[in-house]
N, CA, C and O of each residue as an XYZ file, in Angstrom:
632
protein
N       0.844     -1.159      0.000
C       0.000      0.000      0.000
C       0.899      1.234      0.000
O       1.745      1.451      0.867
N       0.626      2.090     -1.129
C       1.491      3.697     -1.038
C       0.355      4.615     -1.307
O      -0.687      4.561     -1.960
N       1.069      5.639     -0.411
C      -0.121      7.145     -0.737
C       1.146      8.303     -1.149
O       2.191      8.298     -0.499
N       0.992      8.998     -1.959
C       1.926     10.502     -1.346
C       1.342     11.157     -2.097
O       1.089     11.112     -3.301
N       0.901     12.501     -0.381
C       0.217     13.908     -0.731
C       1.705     14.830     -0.787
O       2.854     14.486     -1.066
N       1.219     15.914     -0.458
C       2.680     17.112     -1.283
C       3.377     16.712     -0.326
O       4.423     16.184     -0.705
N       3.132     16.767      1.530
C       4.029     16.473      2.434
C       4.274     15.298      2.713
O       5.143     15.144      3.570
N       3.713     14.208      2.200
C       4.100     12.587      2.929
C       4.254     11.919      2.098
O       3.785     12.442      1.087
N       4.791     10.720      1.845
C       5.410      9.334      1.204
C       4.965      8.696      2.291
O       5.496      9.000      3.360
N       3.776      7.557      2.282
C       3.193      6.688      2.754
C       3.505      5.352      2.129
O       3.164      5.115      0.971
N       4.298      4.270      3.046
C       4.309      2.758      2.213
C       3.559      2.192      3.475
O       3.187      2.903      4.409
N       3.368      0.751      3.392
C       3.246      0.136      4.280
C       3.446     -1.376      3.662
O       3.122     -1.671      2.512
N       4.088     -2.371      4.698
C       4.383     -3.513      4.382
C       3.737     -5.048      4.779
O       3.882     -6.244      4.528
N       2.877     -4.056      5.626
C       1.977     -4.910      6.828
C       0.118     -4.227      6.029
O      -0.215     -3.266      5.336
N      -0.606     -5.417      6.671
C      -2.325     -5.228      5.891
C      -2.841     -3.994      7.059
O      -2.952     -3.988      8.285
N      -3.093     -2.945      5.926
C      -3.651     -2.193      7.095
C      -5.070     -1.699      6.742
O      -5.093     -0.948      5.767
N      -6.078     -1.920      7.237
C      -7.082     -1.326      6.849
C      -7.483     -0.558      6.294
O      -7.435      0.538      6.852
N      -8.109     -0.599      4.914
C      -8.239      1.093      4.247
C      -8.766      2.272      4.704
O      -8.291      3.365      4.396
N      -9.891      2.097      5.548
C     -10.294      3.060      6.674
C      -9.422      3.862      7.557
O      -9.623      5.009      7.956
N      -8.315      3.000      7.825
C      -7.592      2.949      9.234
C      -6.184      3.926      7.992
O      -6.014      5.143      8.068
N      -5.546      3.188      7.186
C      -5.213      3.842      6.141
C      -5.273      5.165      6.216
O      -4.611      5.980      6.859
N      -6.329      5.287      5.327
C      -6.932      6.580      5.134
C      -6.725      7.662      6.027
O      -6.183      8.743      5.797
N      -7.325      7.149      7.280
C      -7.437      8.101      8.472
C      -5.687      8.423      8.927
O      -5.638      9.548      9.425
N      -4.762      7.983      8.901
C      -3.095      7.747      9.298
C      -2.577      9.091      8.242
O      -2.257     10.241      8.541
N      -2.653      8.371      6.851
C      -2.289      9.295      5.935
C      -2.829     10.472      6.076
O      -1.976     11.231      6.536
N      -4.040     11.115      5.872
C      -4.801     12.110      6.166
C      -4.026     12.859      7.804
O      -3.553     13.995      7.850
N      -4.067     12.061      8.779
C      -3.450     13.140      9.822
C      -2.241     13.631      9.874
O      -1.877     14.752     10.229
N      -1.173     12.042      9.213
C       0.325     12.213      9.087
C       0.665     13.601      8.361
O       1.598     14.295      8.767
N      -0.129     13.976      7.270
C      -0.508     14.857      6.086
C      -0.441     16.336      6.465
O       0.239     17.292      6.091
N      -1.495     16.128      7.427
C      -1.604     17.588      7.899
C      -0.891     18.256      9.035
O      -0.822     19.462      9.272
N      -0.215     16.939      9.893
C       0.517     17.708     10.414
C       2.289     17.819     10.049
O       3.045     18.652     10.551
N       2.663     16.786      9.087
C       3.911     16.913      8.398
C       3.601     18.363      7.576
O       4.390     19.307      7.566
N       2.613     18.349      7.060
C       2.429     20.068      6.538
C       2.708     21.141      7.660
O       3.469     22.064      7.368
N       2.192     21.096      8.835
C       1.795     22.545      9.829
C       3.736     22.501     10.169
O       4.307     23.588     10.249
N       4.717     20.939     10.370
C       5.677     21.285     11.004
C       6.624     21.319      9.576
O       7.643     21.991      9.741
N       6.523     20.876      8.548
C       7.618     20.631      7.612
C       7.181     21.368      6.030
O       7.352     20.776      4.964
N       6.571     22.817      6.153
C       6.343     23.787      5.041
C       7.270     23.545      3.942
O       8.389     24.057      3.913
N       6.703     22.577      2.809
C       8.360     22.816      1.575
C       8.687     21.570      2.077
O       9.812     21.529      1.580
N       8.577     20.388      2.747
C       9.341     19.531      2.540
C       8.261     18.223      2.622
O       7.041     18.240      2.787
N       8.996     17.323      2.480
C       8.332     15.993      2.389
C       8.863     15.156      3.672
O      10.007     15.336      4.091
N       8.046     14.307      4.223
C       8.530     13.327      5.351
C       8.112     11.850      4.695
O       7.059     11.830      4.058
N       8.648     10.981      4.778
C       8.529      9.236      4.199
C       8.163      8.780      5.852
O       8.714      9.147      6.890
N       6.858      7.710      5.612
C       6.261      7.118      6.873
C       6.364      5.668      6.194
O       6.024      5.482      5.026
N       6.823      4.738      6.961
C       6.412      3.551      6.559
C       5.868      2.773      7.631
O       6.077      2.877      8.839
N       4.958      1.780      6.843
C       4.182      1.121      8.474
C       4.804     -0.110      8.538
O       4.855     -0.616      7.417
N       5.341     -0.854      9.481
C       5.731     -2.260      8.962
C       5.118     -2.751     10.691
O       4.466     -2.206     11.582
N       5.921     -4.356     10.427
C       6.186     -5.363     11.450
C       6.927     -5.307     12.705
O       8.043     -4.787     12.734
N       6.465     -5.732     13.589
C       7.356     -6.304     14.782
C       9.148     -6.171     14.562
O      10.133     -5.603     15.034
N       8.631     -7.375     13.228
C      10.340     -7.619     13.380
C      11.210     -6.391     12.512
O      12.316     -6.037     12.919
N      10.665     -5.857     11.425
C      11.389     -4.796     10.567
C      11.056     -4.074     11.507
O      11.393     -5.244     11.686
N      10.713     -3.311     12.420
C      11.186     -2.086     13.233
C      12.210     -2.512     14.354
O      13.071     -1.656     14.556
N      12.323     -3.868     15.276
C      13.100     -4.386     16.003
C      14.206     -4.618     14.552
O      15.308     -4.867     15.042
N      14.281     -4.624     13.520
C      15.698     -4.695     12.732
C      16.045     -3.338     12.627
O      17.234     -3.213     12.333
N      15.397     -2.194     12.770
C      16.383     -1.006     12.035
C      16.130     -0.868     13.693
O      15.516     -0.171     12.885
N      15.951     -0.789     15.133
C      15.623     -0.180     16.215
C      17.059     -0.690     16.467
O      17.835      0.102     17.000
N      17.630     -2.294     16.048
C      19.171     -2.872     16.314
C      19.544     -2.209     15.682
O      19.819     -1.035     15.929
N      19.684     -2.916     14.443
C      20.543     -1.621     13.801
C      20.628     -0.190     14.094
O      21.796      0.011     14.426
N      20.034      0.790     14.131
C      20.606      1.838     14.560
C      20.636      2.590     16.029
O      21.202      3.654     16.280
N      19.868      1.746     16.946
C      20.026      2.359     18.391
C      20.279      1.230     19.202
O      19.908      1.141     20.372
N      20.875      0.414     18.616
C      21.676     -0.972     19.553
C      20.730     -1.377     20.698
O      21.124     -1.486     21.859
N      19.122     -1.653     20.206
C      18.240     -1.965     20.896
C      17.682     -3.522     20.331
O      17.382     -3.709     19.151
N      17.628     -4.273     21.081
C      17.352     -5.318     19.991
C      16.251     -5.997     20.776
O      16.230     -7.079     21.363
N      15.259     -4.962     20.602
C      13.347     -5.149     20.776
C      12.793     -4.869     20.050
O      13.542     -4.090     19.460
N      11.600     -4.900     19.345
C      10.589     -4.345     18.440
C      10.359     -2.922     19.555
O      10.351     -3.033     20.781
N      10.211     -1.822     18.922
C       9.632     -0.145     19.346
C       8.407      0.138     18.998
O       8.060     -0.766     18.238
N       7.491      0.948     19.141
C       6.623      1.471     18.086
C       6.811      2.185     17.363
O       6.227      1.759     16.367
N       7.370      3.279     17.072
C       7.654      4.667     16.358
C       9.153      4.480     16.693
O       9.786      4.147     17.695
N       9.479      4.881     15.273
C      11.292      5.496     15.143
C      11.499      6.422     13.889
O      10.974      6.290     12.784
N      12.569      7.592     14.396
C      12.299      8.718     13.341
C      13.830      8.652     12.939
O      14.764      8.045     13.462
N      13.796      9.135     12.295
C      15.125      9.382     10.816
C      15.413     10.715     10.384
O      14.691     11.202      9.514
N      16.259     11.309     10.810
C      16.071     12.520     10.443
C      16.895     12.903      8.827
O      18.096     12.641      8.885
N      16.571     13.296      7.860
C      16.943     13.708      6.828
C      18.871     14.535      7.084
O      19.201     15.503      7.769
N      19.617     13.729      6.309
C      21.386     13.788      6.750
C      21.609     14.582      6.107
O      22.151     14.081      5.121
N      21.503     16.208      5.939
C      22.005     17.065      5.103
C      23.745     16.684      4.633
O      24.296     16.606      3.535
N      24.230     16.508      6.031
C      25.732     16.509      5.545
C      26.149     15.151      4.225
O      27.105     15.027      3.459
N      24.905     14.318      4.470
C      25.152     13.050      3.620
C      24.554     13.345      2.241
O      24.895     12.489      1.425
N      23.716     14.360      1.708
C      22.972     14.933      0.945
C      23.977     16.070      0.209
O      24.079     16.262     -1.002
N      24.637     16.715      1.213
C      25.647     18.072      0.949
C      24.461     18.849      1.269
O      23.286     18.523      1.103
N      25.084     20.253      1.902
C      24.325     21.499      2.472
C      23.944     21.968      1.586
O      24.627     21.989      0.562
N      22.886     22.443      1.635
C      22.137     23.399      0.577
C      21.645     22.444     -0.637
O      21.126     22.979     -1.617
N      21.814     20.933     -0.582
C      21.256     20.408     -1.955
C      19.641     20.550     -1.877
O      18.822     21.020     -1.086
N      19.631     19.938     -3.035
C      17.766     19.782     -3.240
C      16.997     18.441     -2.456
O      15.825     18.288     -2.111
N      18.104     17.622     -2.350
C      17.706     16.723     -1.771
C      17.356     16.938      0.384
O      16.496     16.557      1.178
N      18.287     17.530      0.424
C      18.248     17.686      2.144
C      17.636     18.837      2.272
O      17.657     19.124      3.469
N      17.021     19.767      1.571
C      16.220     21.169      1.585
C      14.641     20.304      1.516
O      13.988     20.086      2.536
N      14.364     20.037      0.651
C      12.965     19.117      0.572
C      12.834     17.962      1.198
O      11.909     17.323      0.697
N      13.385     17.372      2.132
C      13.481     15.829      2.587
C      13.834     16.030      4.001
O      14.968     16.408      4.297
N      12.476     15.685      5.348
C      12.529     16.688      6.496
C      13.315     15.259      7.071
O      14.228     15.274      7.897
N      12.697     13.944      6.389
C      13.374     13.058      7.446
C      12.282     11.758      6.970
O      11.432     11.858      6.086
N      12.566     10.495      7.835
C      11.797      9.130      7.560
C      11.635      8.650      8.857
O      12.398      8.630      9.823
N      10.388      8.232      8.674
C       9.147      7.659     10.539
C       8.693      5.940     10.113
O       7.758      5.634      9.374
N       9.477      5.145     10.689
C       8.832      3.959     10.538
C       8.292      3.696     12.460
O       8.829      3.829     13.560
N       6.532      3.137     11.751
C       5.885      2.824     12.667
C       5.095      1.478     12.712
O       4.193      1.205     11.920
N       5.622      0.487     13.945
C       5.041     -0.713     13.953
C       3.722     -0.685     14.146
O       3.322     -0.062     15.129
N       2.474     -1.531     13.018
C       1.279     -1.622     13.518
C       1.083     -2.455     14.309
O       0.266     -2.014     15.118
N       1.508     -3.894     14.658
C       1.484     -4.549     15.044
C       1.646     -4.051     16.789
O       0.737     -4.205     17.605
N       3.061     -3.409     17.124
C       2.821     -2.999     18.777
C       2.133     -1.485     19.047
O       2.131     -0.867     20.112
N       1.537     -1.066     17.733
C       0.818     -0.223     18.626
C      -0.857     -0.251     18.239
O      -1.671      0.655     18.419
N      -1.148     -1.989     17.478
C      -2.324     -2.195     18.196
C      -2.096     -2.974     19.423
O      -3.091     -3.375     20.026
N      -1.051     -3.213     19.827
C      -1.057     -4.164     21.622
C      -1.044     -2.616     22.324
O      -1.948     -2.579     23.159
N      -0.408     -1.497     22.263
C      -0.680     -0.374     22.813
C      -1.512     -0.125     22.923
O      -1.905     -0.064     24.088
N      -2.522      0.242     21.762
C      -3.515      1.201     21.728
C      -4.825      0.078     22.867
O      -5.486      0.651     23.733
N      -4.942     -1.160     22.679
C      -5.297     -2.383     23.643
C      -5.465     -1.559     25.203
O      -6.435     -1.072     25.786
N      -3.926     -1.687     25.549
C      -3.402     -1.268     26.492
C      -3.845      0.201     26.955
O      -4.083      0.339     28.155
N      -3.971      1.257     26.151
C      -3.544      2.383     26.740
C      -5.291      2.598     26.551
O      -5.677      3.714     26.899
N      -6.220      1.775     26.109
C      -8.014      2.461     25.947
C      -7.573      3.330     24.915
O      -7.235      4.386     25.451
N      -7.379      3.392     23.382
C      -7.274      3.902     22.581
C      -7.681      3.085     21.291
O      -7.366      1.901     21.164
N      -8.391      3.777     20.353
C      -8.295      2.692     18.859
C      -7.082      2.813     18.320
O      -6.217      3.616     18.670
N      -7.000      1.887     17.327
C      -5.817      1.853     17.240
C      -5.103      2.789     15.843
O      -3.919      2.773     15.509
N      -6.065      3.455     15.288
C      -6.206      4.691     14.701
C      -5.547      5.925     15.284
O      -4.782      6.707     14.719
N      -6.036      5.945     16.632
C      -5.578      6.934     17.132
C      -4.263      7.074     18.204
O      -3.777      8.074     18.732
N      -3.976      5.930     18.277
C      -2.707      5.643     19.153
C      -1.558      5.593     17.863
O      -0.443      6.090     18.016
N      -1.923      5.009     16.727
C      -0.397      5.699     15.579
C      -0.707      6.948     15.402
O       0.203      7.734     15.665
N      -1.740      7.415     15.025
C      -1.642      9.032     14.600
C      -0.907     10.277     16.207
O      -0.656     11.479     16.291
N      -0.843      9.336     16.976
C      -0.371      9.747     18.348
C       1.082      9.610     18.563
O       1.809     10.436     19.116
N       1.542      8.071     17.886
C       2.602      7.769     17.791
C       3.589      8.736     16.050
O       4.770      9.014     15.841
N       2.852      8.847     15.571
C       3.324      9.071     13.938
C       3.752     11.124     14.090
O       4.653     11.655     13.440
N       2.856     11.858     15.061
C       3.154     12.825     15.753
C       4.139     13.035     16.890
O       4.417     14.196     17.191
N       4.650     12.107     17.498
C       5.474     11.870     18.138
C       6.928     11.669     17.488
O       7.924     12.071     18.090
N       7.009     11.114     16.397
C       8.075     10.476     15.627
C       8.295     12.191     14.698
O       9.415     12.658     14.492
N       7.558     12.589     14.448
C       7.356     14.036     13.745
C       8.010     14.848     13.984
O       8.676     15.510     13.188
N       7.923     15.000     15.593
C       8.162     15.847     16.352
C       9.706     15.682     16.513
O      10.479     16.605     16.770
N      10.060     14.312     16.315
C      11.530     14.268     16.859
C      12.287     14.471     15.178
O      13.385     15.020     15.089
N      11.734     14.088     14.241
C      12.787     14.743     12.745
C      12.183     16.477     13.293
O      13.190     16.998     12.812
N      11.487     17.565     13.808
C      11.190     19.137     13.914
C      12.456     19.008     15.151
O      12.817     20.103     15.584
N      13.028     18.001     15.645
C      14.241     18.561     16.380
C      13.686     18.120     17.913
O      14.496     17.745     18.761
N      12.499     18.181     18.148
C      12.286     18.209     19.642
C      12.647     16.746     20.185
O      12.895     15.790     19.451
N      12.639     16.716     21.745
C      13.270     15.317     22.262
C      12.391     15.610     23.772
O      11.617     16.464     24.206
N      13.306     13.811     24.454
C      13.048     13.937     25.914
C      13.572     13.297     26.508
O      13.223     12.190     26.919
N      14.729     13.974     26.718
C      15.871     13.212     27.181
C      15.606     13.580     28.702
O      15.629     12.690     29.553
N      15.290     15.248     29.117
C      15.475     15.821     30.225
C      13.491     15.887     30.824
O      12.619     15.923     29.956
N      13.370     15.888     31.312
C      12.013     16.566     32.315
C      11.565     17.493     31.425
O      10.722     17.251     30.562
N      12.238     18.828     31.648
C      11.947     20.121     30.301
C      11.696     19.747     29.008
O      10.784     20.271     28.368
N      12.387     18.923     28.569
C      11.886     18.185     26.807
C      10.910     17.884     27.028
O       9.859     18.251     26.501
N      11.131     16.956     28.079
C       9.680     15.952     27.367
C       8.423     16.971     27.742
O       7.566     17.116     26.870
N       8.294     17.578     28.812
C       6.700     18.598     28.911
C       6.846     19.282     28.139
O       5.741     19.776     27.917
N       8.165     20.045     26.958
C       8.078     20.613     25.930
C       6.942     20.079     24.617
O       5.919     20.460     24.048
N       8.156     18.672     24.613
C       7.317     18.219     23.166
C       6.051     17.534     23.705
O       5.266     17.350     22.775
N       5.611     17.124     24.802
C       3.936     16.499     25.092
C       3.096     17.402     24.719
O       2.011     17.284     24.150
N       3.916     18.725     25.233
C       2.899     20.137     25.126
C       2.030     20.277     23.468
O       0.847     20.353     23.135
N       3.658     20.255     22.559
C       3.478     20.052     21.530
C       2.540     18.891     20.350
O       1.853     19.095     19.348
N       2.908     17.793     21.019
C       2.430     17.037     20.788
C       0.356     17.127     21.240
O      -0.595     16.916     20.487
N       0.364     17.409     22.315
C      -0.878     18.091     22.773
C      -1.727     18.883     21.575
O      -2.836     18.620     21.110
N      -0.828     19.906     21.264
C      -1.642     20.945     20.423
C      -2.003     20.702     19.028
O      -2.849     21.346     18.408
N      -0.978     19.274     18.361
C      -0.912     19.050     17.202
C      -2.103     18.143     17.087
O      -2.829     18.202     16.094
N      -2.365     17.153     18.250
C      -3.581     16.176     17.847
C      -4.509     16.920     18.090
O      -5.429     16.678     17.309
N      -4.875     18.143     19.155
C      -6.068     18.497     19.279
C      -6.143     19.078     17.973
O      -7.354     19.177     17.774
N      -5.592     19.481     17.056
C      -5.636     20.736     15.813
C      -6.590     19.315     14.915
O      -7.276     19.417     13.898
N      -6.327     18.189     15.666
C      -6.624     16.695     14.881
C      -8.360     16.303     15.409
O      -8.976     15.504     14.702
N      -8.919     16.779     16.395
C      -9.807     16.494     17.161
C      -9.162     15.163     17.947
O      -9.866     14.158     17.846
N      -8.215     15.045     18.535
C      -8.057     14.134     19.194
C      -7.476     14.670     21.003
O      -6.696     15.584     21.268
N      -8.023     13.947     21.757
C      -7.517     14.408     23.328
C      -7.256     13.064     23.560
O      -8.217     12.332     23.327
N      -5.802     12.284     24.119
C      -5.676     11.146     24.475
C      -4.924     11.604     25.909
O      -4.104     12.441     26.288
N      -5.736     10.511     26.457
C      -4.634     10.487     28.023
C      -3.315      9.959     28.136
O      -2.302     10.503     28.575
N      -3.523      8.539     27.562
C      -2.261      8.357     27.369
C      -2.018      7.936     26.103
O      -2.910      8.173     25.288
N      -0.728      7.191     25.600
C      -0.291      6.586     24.039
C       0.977      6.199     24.388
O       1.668      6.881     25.144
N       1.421      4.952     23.805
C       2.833      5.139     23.276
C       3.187      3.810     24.777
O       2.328      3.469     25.590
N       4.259      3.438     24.762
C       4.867      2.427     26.028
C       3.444      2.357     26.913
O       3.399      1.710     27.960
């Protein structure tokens, strides 16, 4: 399954509902637009095990995650190309653990990736939470972007 509107490159490798689809692309959409004006973000949805393979591979974690972001390598692109000016970054998100999340947290499972897929967003726009201050930074953020979504969740995510 592929979608791409002006801001997103949508694959997925795993069966995902066209409804459920629909609704992912459509939010990923609008808010890769509100944070990434002029550029494009790549989302892919996969498996358990392809996100526990790039989560080893690149953060020497060797669990399946839900959300992991990629940020677009200007220096690997060269500064100022066309490629790292239009290309904000790449979000792979497991469906598989964040329908055991969304289970878990009283969420559909619609709305626990579009929770998670804003989260992953947020970290190619630079934000983090490493410290106390980050993280009530980007929740804040994260806050304002799903409500802009009609969404209020208590919790999401681990």
């Amino acid at each position: 399954m592929e979608t791409s509107t002006k801001h997103l490159d949508a694959s997925s490798e795993v069966d995902v509902p066209p409804r459920s689809w629909s609704r992912l692309v459509g939010a990923a959409e609008q808010i890769a637009a509100s944070l990434f004006p002029g550029q494009t973000v790549a989302l892919r949805v996969t498996g358990d095990e392809s996100i526990r393979r790039l989560n080893r591979e690149f953060r020497a974690v060797d669990r399946p995650t839900d959300v992991l972001s990629f940020p677009a390598n200007a220096d690997a692109a060269g500064p100022g190309s066309e490629a790292a000016d239009l290309h904000a970054g790449d979000i792979a998100l497991s469906w598989e653990t964040a329908q055991r999340q969304a289970r878990s947290n009283g969420n559909s499972v619609e709305d626990e990736c579009i929770a998670l897929i804003t989260h992953g967003l947020l970290h190619l726009a630079g934000f983090d939470h490493e410290t106390d201050a980050e993280e009530a930074r980007m929740q804040r953020r994260a806050d304002e972007l799903l409500a802009g979504l009609g969404l209020r969740l208590r919790v999401y995510g681990h």
